[in-house]
N, CA, C and O atoms as a Tinker XYZ file with bonds, in Angstrom:
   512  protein
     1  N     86.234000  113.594000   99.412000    73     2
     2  CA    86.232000  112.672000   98.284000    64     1     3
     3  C     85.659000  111.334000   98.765000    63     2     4     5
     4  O     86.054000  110.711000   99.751000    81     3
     5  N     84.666000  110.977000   97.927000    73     3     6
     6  CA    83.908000  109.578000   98.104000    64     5     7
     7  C     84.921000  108.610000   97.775000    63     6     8     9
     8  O     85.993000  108.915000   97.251000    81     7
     9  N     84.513000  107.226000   98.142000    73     7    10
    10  CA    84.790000  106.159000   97.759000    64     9    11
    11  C     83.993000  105.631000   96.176000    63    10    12    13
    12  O     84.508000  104.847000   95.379000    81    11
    13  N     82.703000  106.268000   96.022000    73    11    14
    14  CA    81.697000  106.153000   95.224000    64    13    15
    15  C     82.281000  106.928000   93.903000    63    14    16    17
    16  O     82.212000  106.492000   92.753000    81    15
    17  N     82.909000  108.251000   94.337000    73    15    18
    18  CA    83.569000  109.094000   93.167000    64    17    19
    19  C     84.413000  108.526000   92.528000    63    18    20    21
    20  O     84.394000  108.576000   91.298000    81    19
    21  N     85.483000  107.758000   93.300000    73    19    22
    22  CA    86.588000  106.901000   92.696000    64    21    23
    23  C     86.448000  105.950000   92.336000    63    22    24    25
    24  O     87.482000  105.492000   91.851000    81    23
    25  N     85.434000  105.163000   92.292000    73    23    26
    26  CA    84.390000  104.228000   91.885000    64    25    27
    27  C     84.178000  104.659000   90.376000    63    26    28    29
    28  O     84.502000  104.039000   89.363000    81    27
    29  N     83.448000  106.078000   90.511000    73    27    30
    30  CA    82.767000  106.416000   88.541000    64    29    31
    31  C     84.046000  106.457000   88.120000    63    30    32    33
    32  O     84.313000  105.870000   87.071000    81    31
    33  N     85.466000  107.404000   89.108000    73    31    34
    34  CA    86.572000  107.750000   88.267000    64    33    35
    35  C     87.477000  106.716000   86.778000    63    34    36    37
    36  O     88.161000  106.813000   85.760000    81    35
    37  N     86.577000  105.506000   87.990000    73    35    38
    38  CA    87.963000  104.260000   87.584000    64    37    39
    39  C     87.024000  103.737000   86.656000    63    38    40    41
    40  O     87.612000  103.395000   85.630000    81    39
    41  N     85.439000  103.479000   86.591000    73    39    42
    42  CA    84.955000  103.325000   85.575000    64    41    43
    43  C     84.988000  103.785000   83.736000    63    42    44    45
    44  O     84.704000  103.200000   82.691000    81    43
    45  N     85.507000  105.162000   84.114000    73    43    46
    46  CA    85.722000  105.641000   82.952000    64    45    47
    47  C     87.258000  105.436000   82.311000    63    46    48    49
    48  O     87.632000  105.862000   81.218000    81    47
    49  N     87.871000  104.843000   83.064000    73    47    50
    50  CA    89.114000  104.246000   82.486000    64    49    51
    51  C     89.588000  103.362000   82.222000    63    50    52    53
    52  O     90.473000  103.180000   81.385000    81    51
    53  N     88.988000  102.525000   83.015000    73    51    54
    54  CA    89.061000  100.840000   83.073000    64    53    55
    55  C     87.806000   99.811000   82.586000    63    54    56    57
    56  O     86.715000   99.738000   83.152000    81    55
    57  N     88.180000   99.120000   81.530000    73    55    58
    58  CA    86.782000   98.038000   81.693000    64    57    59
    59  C     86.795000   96.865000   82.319000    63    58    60    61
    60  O     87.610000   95.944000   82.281000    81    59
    61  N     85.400000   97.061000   83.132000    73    59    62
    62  CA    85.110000   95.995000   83.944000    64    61    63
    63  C     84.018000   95.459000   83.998000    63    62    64    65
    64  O     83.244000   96.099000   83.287000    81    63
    65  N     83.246000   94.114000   84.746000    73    63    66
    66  CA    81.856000   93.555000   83.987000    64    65    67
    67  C     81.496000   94.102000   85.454000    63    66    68    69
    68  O     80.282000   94.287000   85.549000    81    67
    69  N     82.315000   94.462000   86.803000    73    67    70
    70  CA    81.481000   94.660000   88.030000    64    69    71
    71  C     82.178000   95.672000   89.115000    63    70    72    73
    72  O     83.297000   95.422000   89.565000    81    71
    73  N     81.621000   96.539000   89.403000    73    71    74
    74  CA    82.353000   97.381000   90.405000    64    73    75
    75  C     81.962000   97.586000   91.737000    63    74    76    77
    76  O     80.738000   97.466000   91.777000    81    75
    77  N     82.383000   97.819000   92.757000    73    75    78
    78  CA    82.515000   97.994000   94.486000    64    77    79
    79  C     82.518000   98.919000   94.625000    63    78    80    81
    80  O     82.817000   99.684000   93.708000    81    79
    81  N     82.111000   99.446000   96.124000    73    79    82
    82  CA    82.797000  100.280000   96.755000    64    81    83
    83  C     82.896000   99.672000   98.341000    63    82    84    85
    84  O     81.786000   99.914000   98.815000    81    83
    85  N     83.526000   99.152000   99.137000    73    83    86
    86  CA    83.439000   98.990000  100.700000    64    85    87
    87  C     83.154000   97.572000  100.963000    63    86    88    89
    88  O     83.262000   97.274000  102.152000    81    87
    89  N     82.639000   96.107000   99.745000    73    87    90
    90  CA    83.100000   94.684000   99.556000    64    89    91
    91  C     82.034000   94.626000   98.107000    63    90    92    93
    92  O     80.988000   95.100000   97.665000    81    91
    93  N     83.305000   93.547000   97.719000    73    91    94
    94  CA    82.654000   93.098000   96.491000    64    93    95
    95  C     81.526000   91.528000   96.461000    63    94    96    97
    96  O     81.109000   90.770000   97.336000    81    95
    97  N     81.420000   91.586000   95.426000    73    95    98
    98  CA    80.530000   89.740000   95.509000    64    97    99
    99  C     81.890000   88.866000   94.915000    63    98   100   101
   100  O     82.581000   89.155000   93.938000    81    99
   101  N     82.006000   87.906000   95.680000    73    99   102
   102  CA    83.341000   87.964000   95.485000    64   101   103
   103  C     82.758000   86.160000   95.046000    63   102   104   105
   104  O     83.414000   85.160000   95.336000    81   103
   105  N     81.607000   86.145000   94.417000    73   103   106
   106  CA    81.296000   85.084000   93.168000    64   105   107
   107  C     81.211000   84.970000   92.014000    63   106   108   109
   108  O     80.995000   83.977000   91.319000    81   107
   109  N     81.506000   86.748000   91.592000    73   107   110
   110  CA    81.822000   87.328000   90.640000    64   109   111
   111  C     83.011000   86.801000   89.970000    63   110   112   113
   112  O     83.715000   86.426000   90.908000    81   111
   113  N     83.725000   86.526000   88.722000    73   111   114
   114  CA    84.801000   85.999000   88.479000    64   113   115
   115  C     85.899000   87.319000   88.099000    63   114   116   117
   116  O     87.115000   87.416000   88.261000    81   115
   117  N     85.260000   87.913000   87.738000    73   115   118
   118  CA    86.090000   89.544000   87.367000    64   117   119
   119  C     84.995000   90.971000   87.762000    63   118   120   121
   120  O     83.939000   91.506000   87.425000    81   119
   121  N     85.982000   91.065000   88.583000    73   119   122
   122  CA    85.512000   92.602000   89.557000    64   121   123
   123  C     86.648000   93.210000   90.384000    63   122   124   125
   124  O     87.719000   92.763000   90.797000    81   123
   125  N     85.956000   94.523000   90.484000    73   123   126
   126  CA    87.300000   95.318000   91.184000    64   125   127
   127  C     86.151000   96.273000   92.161000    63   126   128   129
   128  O     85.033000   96.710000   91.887000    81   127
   129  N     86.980000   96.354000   93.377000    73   127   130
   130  CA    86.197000   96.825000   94.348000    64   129   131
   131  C     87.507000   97.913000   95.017000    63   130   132   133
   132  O     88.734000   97.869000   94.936000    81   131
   133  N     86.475000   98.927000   95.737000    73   131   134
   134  CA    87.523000  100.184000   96.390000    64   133   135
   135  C     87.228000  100.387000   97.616000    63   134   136   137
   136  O     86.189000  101.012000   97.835000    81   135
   137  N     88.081000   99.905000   98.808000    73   135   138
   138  CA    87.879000  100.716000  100.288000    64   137   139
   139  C     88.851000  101.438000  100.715000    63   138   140   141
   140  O     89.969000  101.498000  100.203000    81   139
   141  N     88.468000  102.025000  101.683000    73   139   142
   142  CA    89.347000  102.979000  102.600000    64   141   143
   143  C     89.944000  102.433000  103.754000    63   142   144   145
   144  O     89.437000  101.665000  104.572000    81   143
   145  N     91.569000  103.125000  103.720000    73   143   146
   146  CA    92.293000  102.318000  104.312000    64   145   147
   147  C     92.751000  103.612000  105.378000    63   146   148   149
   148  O     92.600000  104.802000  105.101000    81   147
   149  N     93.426000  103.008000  106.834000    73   147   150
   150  CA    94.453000  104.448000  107.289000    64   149   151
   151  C     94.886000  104.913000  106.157000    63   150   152   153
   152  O     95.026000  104.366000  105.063000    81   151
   153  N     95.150000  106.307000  106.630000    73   151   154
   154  CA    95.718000  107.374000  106.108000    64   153   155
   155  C     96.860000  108.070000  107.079000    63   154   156   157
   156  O     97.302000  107.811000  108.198000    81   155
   157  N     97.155000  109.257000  105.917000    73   155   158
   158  CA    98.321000  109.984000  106.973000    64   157   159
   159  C     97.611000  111.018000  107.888000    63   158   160   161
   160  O     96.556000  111.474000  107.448000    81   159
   161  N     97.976000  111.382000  108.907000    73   159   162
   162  CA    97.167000  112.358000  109.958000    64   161   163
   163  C     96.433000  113.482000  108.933000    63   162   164   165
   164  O     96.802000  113.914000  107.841000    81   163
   165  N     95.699000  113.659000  109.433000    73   163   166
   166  CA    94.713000  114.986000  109.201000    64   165   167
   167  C     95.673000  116.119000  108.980000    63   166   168   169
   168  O     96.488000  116.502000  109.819000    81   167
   169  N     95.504000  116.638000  107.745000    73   167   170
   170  CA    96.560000  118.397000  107.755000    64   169   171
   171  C     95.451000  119.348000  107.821000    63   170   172   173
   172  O     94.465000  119.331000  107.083000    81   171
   173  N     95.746000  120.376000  108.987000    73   171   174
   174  CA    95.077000  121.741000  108.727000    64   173   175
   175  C     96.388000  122.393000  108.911000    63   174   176   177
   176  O     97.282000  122.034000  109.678000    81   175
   177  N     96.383000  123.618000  107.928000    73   175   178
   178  CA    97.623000  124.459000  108.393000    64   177   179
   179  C     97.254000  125.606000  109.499000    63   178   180   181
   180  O     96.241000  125.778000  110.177000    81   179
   181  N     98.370000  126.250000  109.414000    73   179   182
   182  CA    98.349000  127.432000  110.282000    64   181   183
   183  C     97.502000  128.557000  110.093000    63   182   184   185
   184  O     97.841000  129.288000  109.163000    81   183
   185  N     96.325000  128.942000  110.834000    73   183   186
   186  CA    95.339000  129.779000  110.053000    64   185   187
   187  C     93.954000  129.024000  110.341000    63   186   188   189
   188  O     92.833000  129.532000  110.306000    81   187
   189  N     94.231000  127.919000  110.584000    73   187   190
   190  CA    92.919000  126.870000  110.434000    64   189   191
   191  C     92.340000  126.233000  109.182000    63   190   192   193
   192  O     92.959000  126.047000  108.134000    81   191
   193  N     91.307000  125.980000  109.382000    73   191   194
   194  CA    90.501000  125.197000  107.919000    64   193   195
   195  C     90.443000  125.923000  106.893000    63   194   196   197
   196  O     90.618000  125.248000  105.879000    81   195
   197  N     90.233000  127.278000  106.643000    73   195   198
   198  CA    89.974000  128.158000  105.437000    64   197   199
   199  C     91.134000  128.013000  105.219000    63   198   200   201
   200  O     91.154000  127.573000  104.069000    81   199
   201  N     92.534000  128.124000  105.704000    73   199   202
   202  CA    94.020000  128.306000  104.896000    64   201   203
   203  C     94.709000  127.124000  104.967000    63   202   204   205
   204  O     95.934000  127.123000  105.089000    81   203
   205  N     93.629000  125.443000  104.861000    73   203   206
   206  CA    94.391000  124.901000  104.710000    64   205   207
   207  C     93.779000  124.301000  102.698000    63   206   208   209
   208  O     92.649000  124.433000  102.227000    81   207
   209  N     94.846000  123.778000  102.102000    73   207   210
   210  CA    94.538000  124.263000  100.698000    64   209   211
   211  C     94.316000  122.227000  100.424000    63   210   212   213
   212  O     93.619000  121.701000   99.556000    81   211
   213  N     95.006000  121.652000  101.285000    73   211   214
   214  CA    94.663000  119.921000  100.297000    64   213   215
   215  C     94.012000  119.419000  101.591000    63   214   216   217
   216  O     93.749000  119.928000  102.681000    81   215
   217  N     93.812000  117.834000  100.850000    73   215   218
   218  CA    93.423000  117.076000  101.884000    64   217   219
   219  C     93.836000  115.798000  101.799000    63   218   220   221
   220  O     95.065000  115.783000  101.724000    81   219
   221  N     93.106000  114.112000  101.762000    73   219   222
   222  CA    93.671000  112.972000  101.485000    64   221   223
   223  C     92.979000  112.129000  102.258000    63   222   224   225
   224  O     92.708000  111.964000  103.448000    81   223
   225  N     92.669000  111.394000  100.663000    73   223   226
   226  CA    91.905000  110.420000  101.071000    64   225   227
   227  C     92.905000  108.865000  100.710000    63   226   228   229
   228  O     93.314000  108.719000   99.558000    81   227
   229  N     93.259000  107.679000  101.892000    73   227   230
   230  CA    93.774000  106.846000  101.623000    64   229   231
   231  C     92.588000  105.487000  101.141000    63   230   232   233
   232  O     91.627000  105.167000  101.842000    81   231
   233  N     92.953000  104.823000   99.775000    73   231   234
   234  CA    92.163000  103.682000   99.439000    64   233   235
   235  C     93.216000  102.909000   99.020000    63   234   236   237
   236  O     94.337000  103.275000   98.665000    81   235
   237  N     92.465000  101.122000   99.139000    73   235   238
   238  CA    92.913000   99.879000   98.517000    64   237   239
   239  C     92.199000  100.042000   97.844000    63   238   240   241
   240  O     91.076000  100.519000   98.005000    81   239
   241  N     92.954000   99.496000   96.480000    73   239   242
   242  CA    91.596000   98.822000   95.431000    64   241   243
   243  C     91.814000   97.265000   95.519000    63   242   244   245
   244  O     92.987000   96.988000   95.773000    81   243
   245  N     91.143000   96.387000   95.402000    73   243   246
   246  CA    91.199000   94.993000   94.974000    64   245   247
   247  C     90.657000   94.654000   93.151000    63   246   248   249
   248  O     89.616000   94.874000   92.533000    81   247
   249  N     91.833000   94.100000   92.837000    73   247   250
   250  CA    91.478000   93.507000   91.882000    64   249   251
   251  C     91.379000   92.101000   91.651000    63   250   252   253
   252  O     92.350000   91.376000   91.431000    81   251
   253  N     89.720000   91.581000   91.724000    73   251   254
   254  CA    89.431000   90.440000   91.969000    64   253   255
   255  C     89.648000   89.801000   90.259000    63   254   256   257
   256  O     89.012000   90.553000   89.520000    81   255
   257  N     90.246000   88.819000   89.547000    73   255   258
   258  CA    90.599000   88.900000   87.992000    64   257   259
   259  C     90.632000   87.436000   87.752000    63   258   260   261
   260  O     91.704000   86.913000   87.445000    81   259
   261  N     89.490000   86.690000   87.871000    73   259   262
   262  CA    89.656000   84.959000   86.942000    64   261   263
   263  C     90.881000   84.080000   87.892000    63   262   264   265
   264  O     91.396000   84.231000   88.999000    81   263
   265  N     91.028000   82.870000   86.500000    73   263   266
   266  CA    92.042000   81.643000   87.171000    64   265   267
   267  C     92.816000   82.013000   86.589000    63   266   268   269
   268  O     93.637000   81.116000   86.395000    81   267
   269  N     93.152000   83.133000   86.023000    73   267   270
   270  CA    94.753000   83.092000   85.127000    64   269   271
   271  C     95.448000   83.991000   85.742000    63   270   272   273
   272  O     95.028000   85.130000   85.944000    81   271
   273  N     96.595000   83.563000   86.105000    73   271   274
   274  CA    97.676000   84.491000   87.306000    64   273   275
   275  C     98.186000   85.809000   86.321000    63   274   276   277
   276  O     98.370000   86.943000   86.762000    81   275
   277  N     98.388000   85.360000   84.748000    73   275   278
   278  CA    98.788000   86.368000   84.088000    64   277   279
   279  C     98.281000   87.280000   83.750000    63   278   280   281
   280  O     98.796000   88.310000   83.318000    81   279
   281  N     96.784000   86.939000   83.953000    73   279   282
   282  CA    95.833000   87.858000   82.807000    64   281   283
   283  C     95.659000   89.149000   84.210000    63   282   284   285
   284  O     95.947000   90.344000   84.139000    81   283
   285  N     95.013000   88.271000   85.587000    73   283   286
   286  CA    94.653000   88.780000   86.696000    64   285   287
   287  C     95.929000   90.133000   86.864000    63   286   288   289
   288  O     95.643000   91.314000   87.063000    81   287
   289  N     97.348000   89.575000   86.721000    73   287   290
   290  CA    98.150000   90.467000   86.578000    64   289   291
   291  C     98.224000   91.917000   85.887000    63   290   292   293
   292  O     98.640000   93.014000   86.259000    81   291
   293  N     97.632000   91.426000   84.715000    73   291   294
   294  CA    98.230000   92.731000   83.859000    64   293   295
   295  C     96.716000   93.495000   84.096000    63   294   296   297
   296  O     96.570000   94.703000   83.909000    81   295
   297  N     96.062000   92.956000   84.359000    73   295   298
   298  CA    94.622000   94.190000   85.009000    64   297   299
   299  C     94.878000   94.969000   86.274000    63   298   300   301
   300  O     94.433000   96.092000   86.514000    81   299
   301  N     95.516000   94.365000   86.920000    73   299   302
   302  CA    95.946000   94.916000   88.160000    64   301   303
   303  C     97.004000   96.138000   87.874000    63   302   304   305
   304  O     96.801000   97.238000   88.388000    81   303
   305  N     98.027000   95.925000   87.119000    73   303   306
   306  CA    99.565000   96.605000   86.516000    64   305   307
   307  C     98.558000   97.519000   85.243000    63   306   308   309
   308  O     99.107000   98.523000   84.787000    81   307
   309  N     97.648000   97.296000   84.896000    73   307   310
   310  CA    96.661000   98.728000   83.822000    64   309   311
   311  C     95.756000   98.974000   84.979000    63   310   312   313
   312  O     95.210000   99.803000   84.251000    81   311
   313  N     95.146000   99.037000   85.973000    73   311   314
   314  CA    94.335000   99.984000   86.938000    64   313   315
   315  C     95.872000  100.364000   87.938000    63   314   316   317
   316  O     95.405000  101.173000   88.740000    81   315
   317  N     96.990000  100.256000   88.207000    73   315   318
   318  CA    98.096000  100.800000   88.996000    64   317   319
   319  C     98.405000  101.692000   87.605000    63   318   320   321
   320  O     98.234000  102.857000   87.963000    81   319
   321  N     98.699000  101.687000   86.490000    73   319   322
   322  CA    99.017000  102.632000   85.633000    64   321   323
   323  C     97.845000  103.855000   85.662000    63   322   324   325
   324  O     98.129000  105.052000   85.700000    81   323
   325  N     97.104000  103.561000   85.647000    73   323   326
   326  CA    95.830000  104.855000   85.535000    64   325   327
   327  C     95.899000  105.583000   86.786000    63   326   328   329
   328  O     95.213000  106.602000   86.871000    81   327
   329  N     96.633000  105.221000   87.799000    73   327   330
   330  CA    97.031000  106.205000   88.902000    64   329   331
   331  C     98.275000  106.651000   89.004000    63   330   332   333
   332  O     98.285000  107.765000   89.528000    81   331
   333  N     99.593000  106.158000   88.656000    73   331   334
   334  CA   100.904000  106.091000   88.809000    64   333   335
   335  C    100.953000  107.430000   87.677000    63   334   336   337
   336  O    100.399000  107.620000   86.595000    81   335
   337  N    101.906000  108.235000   88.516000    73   335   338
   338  CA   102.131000  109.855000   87.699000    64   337   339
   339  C    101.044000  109.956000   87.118000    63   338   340   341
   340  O    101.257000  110.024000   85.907000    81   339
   341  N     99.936000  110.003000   87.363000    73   339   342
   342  CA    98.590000  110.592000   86.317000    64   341   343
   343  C     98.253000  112.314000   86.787000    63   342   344   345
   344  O     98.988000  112.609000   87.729000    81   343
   345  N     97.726000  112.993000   86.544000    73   343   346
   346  CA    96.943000  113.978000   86.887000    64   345   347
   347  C     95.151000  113.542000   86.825000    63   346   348   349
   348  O     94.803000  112.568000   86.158000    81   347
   349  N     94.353000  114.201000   87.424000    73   347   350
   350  CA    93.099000  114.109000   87.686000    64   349   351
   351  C     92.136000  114.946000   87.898000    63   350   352   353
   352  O     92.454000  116.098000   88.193000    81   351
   353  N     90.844000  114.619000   87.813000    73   351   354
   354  CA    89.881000  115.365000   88.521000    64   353   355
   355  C     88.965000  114.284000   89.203000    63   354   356   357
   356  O     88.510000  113.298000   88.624000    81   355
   357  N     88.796000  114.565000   90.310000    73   355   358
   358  CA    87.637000  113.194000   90.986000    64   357   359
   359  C     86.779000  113.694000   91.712000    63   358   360   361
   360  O     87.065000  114.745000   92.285000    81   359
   361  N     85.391000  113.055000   91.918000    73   359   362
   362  CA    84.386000  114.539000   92.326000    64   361   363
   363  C     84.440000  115.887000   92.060000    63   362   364   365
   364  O     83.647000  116.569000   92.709000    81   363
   365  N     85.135000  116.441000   91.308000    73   363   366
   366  CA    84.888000  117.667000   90.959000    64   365   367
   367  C     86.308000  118.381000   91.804000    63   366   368   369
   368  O     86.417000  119.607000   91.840000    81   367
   369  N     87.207000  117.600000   92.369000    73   367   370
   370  CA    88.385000  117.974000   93.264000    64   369   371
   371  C     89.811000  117.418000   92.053000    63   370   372   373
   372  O     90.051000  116.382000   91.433000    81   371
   373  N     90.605000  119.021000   92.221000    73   371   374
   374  CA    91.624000  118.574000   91.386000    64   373   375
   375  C     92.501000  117.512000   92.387000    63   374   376   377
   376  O     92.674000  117.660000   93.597000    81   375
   377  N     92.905000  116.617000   91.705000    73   375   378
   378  CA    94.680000  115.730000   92.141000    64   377   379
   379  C     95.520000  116.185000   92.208000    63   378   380   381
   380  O     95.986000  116.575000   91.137000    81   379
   381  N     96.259000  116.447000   93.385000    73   379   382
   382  CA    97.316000  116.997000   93.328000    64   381   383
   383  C     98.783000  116.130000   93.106000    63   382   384   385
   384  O     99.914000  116.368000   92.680000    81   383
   385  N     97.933000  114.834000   93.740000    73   383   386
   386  CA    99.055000  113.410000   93.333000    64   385   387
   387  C     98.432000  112.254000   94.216000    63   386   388   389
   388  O     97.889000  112.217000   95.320000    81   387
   389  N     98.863000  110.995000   92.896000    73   387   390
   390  CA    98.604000  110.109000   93.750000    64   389   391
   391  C     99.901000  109.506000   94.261000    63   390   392   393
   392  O    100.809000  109.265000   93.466000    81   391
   393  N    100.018000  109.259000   95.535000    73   391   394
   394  CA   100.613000  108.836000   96.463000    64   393   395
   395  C    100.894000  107.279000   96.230000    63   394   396   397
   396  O    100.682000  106.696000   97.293000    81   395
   397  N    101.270000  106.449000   95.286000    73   395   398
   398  CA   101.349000  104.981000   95.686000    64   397   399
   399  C    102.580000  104.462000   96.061000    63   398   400   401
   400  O    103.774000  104.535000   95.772000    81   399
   401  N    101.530000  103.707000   97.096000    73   399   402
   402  CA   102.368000  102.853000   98.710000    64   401   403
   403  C    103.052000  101.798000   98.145000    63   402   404   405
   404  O    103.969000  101.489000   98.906000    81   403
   405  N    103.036000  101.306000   97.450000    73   403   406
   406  CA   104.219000  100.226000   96.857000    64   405   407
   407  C    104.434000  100.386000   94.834000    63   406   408   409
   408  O    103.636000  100.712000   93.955000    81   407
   409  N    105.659000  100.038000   94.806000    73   407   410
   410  CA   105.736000  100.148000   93.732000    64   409   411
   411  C    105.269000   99.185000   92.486000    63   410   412   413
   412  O    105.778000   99.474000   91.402000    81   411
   413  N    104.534000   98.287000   92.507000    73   411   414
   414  CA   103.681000   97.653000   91.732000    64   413   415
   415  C    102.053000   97.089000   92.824000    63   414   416   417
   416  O    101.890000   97.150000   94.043000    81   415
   417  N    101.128000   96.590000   91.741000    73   415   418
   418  CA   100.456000   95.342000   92.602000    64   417   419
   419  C    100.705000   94.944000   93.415000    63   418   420   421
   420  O    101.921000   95.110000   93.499000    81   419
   421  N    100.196000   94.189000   94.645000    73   419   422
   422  CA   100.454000   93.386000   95.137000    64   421   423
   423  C     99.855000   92.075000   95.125000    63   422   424   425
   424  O     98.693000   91.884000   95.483000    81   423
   425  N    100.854000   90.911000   94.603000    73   423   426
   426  CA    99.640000   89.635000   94.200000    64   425   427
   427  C     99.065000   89.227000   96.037000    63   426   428   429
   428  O     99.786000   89.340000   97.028000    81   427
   429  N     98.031000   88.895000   96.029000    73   427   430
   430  CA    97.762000   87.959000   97.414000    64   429   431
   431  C     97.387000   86.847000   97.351000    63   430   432   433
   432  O     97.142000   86.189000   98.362000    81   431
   433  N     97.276000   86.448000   96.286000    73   431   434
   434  CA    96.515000   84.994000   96.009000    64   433   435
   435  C     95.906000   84.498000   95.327000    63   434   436   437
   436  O     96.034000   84.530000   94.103000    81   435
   437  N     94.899000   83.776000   96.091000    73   435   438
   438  CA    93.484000   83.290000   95.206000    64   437   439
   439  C     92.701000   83.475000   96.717000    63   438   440   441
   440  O     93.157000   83.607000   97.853000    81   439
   441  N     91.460000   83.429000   96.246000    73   439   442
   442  CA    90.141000   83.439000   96.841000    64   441   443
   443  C     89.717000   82.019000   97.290000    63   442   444   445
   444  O     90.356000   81.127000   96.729000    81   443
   445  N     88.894000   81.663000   98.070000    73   443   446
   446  CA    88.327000   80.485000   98.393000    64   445   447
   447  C     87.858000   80.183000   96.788000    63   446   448   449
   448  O     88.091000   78.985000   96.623000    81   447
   449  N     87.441000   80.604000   95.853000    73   447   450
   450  CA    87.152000   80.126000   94.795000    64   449   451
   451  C     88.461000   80.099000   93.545000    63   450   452   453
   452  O     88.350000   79.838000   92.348000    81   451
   453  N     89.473000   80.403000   94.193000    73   451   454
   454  CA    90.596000   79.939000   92.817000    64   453   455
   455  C     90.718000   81.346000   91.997000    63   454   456   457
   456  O     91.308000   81.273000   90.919000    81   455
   457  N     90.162000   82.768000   92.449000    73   455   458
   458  CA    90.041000   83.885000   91.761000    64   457   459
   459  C     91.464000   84.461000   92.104000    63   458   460   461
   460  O     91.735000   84.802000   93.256000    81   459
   461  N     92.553000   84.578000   90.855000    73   459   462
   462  CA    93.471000   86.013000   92.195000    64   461   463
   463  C     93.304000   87.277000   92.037000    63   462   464   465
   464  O     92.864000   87.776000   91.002000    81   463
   465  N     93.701000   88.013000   93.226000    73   463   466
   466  CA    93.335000   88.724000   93.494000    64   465   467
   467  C     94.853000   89.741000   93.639000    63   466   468   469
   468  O     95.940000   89.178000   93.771000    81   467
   469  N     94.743000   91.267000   93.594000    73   467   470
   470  CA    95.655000   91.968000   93.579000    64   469   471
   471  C     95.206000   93.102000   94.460000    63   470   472   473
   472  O     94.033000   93.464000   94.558000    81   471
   473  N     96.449000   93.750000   95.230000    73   471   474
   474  CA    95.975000   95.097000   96.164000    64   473   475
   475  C     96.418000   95.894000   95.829000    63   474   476   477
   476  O     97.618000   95.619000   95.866000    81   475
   477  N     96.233000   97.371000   95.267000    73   475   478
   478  CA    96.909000   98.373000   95.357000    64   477   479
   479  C     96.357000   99.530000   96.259000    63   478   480   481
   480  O     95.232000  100.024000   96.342000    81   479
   481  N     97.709000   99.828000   97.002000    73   479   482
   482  CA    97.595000  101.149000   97.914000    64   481   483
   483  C     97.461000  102.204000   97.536000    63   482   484   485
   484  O     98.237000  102.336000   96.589000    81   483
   485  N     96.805000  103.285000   97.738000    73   483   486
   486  CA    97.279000  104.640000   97.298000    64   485   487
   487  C     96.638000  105.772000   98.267000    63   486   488   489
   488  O     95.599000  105.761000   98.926000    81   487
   489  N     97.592000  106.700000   98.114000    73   487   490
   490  CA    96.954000  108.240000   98.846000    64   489   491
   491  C     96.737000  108.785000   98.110000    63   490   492   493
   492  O     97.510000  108.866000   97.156000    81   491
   493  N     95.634000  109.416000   98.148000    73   491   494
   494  CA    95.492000  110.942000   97.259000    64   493   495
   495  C     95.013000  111.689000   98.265000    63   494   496   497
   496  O     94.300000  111.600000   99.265000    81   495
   497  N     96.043000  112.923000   97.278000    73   495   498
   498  CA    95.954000  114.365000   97.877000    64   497   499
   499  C     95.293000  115.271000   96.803000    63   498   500   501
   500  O     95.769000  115.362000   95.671000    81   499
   501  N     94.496000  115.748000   97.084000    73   499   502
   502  CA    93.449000  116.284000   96.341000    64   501   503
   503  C     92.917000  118.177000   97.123000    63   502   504   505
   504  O     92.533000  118.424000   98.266000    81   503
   505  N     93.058000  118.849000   96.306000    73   503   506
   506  CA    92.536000  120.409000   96.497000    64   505   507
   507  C     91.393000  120.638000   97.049000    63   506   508   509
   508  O     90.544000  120.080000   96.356000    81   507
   509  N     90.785000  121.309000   98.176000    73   507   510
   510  CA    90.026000  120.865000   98.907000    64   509   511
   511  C     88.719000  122.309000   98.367000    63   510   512
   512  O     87.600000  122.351000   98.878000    81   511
């Protein structure tokens, strides 16, 4: 699973004027960008690669969202809803679940330009 796939995924659910994958333009005033973060160890099962059935890919998203702490908020808390208990298809790989690492957003701030910004963690485990 791409970073690029989860990129179109989130496009089709979310509106946004600018999207990432790996850094954003972060002169942009509203944008959301997606990298890859550690993950949990590599699973192959017993049998090797043919009998092992998932896999997992770990990403941050950033949600880069204006001067308004509230607004920046609730974009962040509607792209964490479009993953939280969802089912999926991404690249053409079913979801088996997404995995999220904290239980809301995380605010971090503002940007050298006064933008805040939000992190969300997540694993996905996806049918290989």
């Amino acid at each position: 699973m791409l970073l690029s796939e989860i990129k179109d995924y989130l496009k089709t659910k979310i509106e946004c004027p600018q999207w990432y994958s790996g850094k954003i333009d972060a002169t942009q005033e509203q944008c959301i960008g997606v990298y890859s973060i550690p993950g949990p160890a590599t699973n192959i099962a017993l049998g090797g690669l043919a009998n092992t059935s998932y896999s997992t890919k770990a990403i941050s998203i950033l949600v880069h969202w204006g001067k308004n702490s509230n607004i920046a908020e609730q974009k962040a808390q509607e792209v964490y809803n479009t993953f939280f208990g969802q089912e999926a298809v991404i690249g053409n790989k079913r979801v088996i679940k997404f995995d999220m690492r904290t239980t809301e957003p995380i605010g971090v701030g503002t940007d050298s330009n006064g933008i805040f910004e939000y992190v969300i963690e997540i694993v996905i485990y996806y049918e290989r």
